[in-house]
C-alpha distance (Angstrom), angle and dihedral (degrees) to the residues before:
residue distance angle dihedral
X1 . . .
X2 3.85 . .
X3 3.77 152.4 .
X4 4.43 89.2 -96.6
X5 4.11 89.7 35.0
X6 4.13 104.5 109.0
X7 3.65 102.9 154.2
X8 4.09 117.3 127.2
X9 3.00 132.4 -179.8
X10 4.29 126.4 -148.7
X11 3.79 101.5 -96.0
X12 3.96 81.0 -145.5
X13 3.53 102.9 51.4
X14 3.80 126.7 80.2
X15 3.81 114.9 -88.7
X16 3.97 114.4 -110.9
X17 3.68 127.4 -92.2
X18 4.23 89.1 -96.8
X19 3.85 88.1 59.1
X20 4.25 105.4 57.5
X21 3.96 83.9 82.9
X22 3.38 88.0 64.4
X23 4.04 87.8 -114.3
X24 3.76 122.5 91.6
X25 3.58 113.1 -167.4
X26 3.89 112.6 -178.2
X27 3.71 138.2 133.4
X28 3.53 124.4 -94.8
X29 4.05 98.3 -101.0
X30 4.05 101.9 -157.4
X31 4.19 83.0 116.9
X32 3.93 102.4 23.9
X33 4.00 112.1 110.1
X34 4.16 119.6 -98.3
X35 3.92 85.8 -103.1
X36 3.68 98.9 51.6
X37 3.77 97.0 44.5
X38 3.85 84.3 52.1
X39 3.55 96.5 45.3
X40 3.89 84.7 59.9
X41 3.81 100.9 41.6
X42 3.89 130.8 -8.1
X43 3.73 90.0 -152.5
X44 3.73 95.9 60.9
X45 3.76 115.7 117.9
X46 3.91 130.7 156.9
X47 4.08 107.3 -111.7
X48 3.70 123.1 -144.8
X49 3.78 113.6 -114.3
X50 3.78 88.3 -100.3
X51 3.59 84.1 65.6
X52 3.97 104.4 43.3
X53 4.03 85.9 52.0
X54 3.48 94.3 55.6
X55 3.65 94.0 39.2
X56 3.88 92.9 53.9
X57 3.74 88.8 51.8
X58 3.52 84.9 61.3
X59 3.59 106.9 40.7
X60 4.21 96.7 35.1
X61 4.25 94.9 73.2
X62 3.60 117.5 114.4
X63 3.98 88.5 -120.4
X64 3.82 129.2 55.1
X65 3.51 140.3 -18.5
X66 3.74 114.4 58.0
X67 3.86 133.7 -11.4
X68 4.14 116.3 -167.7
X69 4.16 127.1 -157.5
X70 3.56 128.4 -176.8
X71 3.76 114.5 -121.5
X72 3.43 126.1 -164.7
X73 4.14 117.2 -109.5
X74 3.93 118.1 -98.7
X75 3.36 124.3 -103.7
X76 3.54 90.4 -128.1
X77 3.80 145.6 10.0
X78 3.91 131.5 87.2
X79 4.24 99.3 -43.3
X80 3.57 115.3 -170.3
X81 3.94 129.2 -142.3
X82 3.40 122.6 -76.6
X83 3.59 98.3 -18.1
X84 4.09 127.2 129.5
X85 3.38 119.9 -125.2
X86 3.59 115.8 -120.0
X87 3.98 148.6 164.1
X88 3.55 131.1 -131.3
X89 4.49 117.7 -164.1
X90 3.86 98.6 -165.3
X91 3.90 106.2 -158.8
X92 3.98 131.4 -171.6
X93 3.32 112.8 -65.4
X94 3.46 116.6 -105.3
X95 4.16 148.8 153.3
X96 3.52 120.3 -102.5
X97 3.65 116.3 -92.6
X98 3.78 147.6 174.9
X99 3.74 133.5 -152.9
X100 3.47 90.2 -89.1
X101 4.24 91.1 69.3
X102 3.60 95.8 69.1
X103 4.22 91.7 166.3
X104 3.81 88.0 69.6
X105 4.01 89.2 52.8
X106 3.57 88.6 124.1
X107 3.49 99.3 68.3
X108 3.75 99.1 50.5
X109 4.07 125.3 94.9
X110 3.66 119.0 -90.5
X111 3.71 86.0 -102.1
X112 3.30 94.0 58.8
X113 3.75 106.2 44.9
X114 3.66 83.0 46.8
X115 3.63 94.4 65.3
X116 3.70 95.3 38.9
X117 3.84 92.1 56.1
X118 4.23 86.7 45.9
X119 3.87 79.4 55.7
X120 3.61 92.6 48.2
X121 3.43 105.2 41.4
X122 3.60 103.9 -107.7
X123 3.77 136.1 117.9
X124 3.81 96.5 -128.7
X125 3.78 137.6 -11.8
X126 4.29 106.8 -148.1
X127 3.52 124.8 -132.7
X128 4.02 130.6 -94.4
X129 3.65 109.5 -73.3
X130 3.66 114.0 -123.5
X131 4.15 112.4 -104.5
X132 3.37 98.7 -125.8
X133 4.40 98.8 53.6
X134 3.49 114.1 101.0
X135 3.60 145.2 -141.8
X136 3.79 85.8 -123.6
X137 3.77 92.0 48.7
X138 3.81 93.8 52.9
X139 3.80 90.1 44.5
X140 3.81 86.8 62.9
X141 2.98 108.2 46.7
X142 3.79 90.4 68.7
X143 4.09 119.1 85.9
X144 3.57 119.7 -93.2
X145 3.76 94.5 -123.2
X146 4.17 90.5 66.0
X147 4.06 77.7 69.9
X148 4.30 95.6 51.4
X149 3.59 107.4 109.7
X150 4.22 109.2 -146.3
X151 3.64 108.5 -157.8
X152 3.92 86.3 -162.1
X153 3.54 89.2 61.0
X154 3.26 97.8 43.9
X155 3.90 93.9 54.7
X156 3.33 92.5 44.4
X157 3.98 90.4 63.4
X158 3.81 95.3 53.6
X159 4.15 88.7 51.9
X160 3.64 82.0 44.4
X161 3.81 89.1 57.0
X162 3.61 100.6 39.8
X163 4.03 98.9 48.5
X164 4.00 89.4 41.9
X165 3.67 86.3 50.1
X166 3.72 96.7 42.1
X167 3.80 91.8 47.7
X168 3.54 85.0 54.0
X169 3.48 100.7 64.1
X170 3.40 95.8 50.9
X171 3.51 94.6 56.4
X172 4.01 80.3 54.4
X173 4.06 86.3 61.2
X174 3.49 96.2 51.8
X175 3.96 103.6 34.5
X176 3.91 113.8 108.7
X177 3.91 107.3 -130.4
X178 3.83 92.9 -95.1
X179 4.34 86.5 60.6
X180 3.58 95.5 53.3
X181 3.73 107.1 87.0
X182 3.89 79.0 49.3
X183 3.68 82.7 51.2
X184 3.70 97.2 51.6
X185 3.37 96.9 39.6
X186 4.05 93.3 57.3
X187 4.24 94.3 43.4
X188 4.15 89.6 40.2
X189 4.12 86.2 60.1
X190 3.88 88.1 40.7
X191 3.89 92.8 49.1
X192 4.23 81.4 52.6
X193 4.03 84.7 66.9
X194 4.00 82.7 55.7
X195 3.74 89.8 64.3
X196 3.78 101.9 33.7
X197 3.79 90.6 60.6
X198 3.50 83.7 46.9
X199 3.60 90.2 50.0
X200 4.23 101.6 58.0
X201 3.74 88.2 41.8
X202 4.04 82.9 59.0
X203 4.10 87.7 48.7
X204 3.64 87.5 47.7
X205 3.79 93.2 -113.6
X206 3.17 100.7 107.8
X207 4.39 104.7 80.9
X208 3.83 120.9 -4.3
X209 4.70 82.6 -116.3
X210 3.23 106.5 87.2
X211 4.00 90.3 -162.1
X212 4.54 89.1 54.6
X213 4.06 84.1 48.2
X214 4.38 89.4 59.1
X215 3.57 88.8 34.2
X216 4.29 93.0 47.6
X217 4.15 87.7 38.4
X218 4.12 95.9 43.5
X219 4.35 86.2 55.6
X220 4.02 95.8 37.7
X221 3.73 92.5 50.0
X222 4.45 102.0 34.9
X223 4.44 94.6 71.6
X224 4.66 77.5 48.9
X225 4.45 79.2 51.3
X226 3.82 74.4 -135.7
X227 3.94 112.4 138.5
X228 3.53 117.8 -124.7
X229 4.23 92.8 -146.3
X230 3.08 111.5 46.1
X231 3.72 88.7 36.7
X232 3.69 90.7 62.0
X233 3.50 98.3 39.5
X234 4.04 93.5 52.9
X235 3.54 86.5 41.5
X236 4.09 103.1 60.0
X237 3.58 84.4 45.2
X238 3.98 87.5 60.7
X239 3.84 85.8 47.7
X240 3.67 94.6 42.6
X241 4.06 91.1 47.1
X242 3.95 100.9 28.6
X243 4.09 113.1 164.8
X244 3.78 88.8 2.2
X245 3.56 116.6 132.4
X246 4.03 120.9 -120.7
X247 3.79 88.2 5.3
X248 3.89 106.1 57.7
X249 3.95 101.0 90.9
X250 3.98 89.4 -159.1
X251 3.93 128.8 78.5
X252 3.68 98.4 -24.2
X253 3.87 115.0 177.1
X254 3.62 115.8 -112.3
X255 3.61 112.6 -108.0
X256 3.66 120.0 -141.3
X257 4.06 95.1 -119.8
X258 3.42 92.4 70.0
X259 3.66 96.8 43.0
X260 3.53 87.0 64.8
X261 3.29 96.7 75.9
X262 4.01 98.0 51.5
X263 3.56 123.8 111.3
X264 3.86 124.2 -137.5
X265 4.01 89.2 -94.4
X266 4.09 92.5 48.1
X267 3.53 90.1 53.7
X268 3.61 99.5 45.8
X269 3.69 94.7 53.4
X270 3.88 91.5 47.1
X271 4.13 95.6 47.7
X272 3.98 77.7 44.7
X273 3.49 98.2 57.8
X274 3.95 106.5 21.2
X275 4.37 94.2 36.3
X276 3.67 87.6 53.1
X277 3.89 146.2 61.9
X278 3.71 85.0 -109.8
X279 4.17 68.7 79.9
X280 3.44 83.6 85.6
X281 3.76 103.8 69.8
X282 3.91 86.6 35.5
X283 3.88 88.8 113.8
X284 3.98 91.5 82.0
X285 3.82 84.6 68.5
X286 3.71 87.4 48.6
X287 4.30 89.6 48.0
X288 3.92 92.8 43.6
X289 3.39 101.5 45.9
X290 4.19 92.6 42.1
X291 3.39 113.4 34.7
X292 4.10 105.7 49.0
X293 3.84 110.8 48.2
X294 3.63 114.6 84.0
X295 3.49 93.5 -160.0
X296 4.11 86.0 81.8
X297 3.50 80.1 71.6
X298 3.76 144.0 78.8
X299 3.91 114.9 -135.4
X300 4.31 89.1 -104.9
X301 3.20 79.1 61.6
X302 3.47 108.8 52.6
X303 3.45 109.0 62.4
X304 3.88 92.4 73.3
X305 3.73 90.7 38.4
X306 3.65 94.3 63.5
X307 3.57 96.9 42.8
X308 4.55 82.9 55.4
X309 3.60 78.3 55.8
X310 3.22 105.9 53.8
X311 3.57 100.5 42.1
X312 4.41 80.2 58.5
X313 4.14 80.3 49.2
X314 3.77 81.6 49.2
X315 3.77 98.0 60.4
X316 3.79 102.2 21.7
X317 3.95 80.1 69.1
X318 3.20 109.1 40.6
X319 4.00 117.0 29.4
X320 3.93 91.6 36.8
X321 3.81 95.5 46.7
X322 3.65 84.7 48.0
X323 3.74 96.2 60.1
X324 3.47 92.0 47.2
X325 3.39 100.6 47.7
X326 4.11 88.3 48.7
X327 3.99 97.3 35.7
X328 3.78 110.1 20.8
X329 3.76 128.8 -113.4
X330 3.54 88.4 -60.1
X331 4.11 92.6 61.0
X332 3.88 82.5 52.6
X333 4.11 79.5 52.9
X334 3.66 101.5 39.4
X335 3.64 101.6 38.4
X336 3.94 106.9 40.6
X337 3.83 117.8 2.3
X338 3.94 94.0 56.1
X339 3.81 83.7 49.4
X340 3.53 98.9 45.3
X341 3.94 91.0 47.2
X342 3.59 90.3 54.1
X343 3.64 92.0 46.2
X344 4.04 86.0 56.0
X345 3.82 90.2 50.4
X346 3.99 89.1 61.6
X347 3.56 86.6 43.9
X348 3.48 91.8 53.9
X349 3.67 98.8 38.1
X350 3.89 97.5 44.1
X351 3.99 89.6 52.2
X352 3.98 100.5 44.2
X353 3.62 98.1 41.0
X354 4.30 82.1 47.5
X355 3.72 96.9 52.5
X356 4.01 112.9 11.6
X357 3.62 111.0 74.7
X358 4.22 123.8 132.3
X359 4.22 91.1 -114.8
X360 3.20 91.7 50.8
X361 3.79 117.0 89.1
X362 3.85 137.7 -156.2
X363 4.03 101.4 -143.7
X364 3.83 120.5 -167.4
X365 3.52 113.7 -113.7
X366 3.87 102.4 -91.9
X367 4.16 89.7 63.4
X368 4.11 95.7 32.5
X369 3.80 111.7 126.1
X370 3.76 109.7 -171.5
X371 3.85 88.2 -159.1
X372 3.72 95.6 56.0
X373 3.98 89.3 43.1
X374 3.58 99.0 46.9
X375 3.73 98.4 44.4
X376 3.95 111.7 30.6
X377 3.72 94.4 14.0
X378 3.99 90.1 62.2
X379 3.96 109.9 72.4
X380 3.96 124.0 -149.7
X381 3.26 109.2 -138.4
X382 4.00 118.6 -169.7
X383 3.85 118.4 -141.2
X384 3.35 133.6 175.4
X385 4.07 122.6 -59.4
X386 3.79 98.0 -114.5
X387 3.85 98.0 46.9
X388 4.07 82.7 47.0
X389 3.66 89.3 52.1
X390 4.20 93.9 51.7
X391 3.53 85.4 36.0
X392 4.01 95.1 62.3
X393 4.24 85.5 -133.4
X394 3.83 94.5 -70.2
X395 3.58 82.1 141.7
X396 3.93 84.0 71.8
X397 3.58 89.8 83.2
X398 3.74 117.5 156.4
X399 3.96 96.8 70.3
X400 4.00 90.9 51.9
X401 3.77 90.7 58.1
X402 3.69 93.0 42.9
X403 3.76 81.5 52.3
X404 3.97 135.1 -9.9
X405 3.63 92.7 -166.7
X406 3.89 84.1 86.5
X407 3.78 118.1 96.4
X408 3.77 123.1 -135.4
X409 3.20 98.3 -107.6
X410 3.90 95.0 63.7
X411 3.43 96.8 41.5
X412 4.27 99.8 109.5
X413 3.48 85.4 45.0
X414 4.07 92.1 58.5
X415 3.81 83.1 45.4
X416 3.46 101.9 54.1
X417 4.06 92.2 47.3
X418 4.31 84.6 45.1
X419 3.99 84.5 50.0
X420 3.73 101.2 54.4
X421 3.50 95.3 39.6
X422 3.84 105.7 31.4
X423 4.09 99.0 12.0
X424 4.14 89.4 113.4
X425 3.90 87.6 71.8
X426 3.79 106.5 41.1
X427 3.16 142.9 92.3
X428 3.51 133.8 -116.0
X429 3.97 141.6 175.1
X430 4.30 148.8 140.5
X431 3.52 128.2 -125.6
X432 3.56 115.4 -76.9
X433 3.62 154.0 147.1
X434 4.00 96.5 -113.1
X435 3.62 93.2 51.6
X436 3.80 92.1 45.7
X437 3.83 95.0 39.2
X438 3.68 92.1 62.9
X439 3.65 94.2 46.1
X440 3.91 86.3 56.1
X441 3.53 100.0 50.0
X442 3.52 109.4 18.0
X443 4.00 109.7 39.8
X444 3.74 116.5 66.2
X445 3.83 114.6 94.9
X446 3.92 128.4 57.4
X447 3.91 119.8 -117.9
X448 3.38 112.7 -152.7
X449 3.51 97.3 -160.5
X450 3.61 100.7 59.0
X451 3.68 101.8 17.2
X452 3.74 101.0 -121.6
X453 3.60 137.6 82.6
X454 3.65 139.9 -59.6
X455 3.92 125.1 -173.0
X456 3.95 126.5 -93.4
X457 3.55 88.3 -106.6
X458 3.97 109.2 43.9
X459 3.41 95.6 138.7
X460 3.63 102.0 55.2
X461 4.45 121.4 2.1
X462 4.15 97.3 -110.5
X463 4.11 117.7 -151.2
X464 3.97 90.3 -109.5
X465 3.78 86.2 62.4
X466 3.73 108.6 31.9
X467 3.83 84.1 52.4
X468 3.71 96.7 55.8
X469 3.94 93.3 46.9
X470 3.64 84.0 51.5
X471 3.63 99.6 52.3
X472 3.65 112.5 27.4
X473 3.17 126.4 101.4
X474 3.83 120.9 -99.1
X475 3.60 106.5 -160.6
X476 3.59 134.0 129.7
C-alpha cells in the first residue's frame, strides 16, 4: 500500500477479523507497539527486505494475489503514532495469468474476462464460483414451480412435434430440387422435437407415470433408430459426471496417451472429423458406438435395453422399407436420412456448443466440483426463435444441468431465477462463426496442465488447420 508499508500477513493463516468484508483497513504497523500490532493480527511480523522484494514480485502482477490503494486517514477514530494510513482490497487467490489461460477465466477482472469472451466469441464468461456453494444450494434457490410437471404442456409438445414434422414432409413432396436443403433443414430441426420429448420423459419430467414416460420416450426416439435405454442410461451418467474427465460420456478431449497409439490413418480420420465442422454431425459416432452393444450394460440392465432395441428393429424394418419399396432408394434419401442427418447436426451442435468451450475445464476426479461444472461449466447459447421453438428450449441449457428434473417448458423461467442470483458466474453466448471457429480448430487435445484444450497440431500448425483459421469466418 506504500513505499514505508511492511506489514504481511501469513499467506496460510486465516485473515483478521477487518478482512471477512473483503476490505482490510489498518495502519501500516512498522512503529505501532508489539501489543497493538497483535491486537490487530497475530500473524503480523516485520520482513527483511529480502522478503518485501520477493513478496512484491508476487503481489505487483496485474492478475491475482493482492492489489494495494492508498486511502486517505480518518478524520476520527483511535490513530496511532507515526503510522500512514493505508488500505488493503484482498481478492481471491489466484495464479498469474494472461489472456492466453482462458481455464483460469474466473479469476480475472470483469475487464478482462470481458475481452477474453469478445476474443472468444461469447457474450460473457462468469466469474469463479466460490468452493464452498453447492449443487444443492443452487438447486434451491430456484422456485418450486420450475419443478411442476403440466401434463397439458407436455402433450402439447409431442403434437407440436408430430404436426411440425408432418408438415415438413409434405413440403419435402412438393419442393423443386433447389427447395430441398430448405426442406431438410426445416424437418431435421422438427425431427430434434422428436428426441427432446423423448429426452424429459428419460429425466422423468416428462408425465408424473413412470411406465407412459418409457412408453412416450421408446416411440419419440425409434423413427431417430435411437434407443430409448441405453440412451438414458449413458445419458444420466453424463449428467451425473458432467466436465469430469474419463467419466463424462460426451465430448471428452482426447488425451495424448491414447493418441499414442494411433496410426497415420486413425489420426487422419479423427483430425477429419473432430478438427472440422464435419464436428458437427460427430454425434452419430457418439450414438453408434453407445447405444447398440449390450456389453455397456449389466444384465439388470438389459432387459429394458433390448426391448429400446427392438422397438428401433421395429421401425428400421418396417417404415423405412416401406418408403423404399413405395418411393425408391431415393424416398428412403429424401424423406428420412436428410432429416435424420440434420437432426444429428442439432444434436451435435446443441451438445458441443453446451459443454466444449476453452474456459471451461475437464478436472480429474480428485478436483471435480459438480457445482462449478453444472452451473458455469454449462454455456447458454442463444439461437434463433424458430429453431428454439422445434427445439422445445433445449438450447436453455444451464438450468437442466443444474437440474433435469425440470421440464422444457419451464426452462427460461429456471434461467431467469439462476441469472439474478447466480448470473455473475455463467456463461453466456449466440451462434456464431468465432465461437464455432475456435472449437474447430483449436479444441481437440487435453492439457494436463491447465485442464483445457490444445489443438491437434500444437506442436507444429498443420495445412488442415492453418487453412480453416484462414478461411472461416470470424464473426460474432
Amino acid at each position: 500500500c506504500g513505499p514505508r508499508c511492511t506489514a504481511t500477513f501469513s499467506a496460510d493463516a486465516p485473515l483478521p477479523a477487518q478482512a471477512r468484508s473483503y476490505r482490510l483497513r489498518h495502519c501500516c504497523l512498522g512503529k505501532s507497539s508489539p501489543a497493538r500490532r497483535r491486537s490487530i493480527s497475530p500473524h503480523w511480523r516485520q520482513p527483511c527486505r529480502r522478503e518485501k522484494n520477493a513478496a512484491m514480485a508476487v503481489v505487483m502482477p496485474k492478475l491475482g494475489g493482492l492489489r494495494m490503494r492508498s486511502a486517505a486517514p480518518k478524520a476520527s477514530g483511535v490513530s496511532v503514532a507515526g503510522a500512514r494510513r493505508c488500505a488493503v482490497k484482498v481478492r481471491t487467490a489466484a495464479p498469474a495469468m494472461t489472456i492466453t489461460d482462458p481455464t483460469k477465466a474466473g479469476f480475472m477482472s470483469d475487464e478482462e474476462r470481458a475481452a477474453l469472451a469478445a476474443k472468444l466469441g461469447y457474450k460473457k464468461i462468469g466469474k469463479e464460483l466460490p468452493d464452498n456453494v453447492t449443487l444443492n444450494t443452487i438447486v434451491q434457490s430456484m422456485p418450486k414451480e420450475v419443478f411442476e410437471i403440466d401434463h397439458g404442456k407436455a402433450w402439447r409438445a409431442v403434437l407440436t412435434s408430430v404436426v411440425s414434422m408432418s408438415a415438413c414432409l409434405y413440403l419435402i413432396s412438393i419442393s423443386p430440387w433447389y427447395l430441398l436443403p430448405f426442406a431438410w433443414a426445416l424437418s431435421g430441426t422438427a425431427f430434434t422435437g422428436f428426441f427432446v420429448v423423448g429426452h424429459d420423459a428419460g429425466h422423468r419430467s416428462f408425465h408424473k407415470n413412470n411406465l407412459v414416460e418409457d412408453i412416450v420416450g421408446t416411440i419419440m426416439f425409434a423413427p431417430l433408430i435411437y434407443p430409448f435405454e441405453p440412451w438414458r442410461i449413458k445419458h444420466n451418467h453424463h449428467h451425473a459426471h458432467t466436465n469430469k474427465l474419463e467419466e463424462d460420456t460426451a465430448w471428452v478431449p482426447i488425451e495424448q496417451e491414447k493418441m499414442k497409439n494411433w496410426n497415420g490413418v486413425v489420426s487422419g480420420l479423427f483430425k477429419f472429423f473432430l478438427g472440422t465442422p464435419l464436428k458437427l454431425f460427430a454425434s452419430i459416432g457418439h450414438w453408434f458406438i453407445w447405444h447398440f452393444d449390450l456389453s455397456k450394460y449389466t444384465e439388470k440392465q438389459k432387459p429394458r435395453v433390448i426391448v429400446s432395441l427392438l422397438a428401433c428393429a421395429a421401425f428400421a424394418f418396417t417404415v423405412l422399407p416401406w418408403l423404399v419399396i413405395n418411393h425408391g432408394w431415393m424416398g428412403l434419401v429424401k424423406y428420412w436420412l436428410m432429416p435424420w442427418l440434420g437432426y444429428h447436426f442439432w444434436m451435435s451442435t446443441f451438445t458441443v456448443i453446451h459443454h466444449t468451450a476453452p474456459h471451461i475445464p475437464f478436472k480429474p476426479a480428485a478436483e471435480w466440483n459438480a457445482a462449478k461444472a453444472q452451473l458455469s461449466g454449462t454455456v447458454h447459447c442463444d439461437f434463433p426463435a424458430w429453431i428454439e421453438f422445434l427445439t422445445h428450449d433445449i438450447s436453455v441449457h444451464v438450468p437442466h444441468h443444474v437440474s433435469s428434473k425440470i421440464p422444457w417448458y419451464n426452462l427460461r423461467k429456471a434461467h431467469a431465477s439462476l441469472k439474478e442470483n447466480w448470473g455473475e458466474h455463467m456463461c453466456e453466448c449466440s451462434f456464431n462463426w468465432r465461437m464455432l471457429k475456435n472449437i474447430f480448430t483449436e479444441l481437440h487435445v487435453y492439457d494436463e496442465k491447465t485442464y483445457g484444450y490444445k489443438p491437434f497440431d500444437w506442436k507444429k500448425e498443420e495445412p488442415l488447420f492453418a487453412v480453416q483459421r484462414a478461411a472461416l469466418p470470424n464473426s460474432m
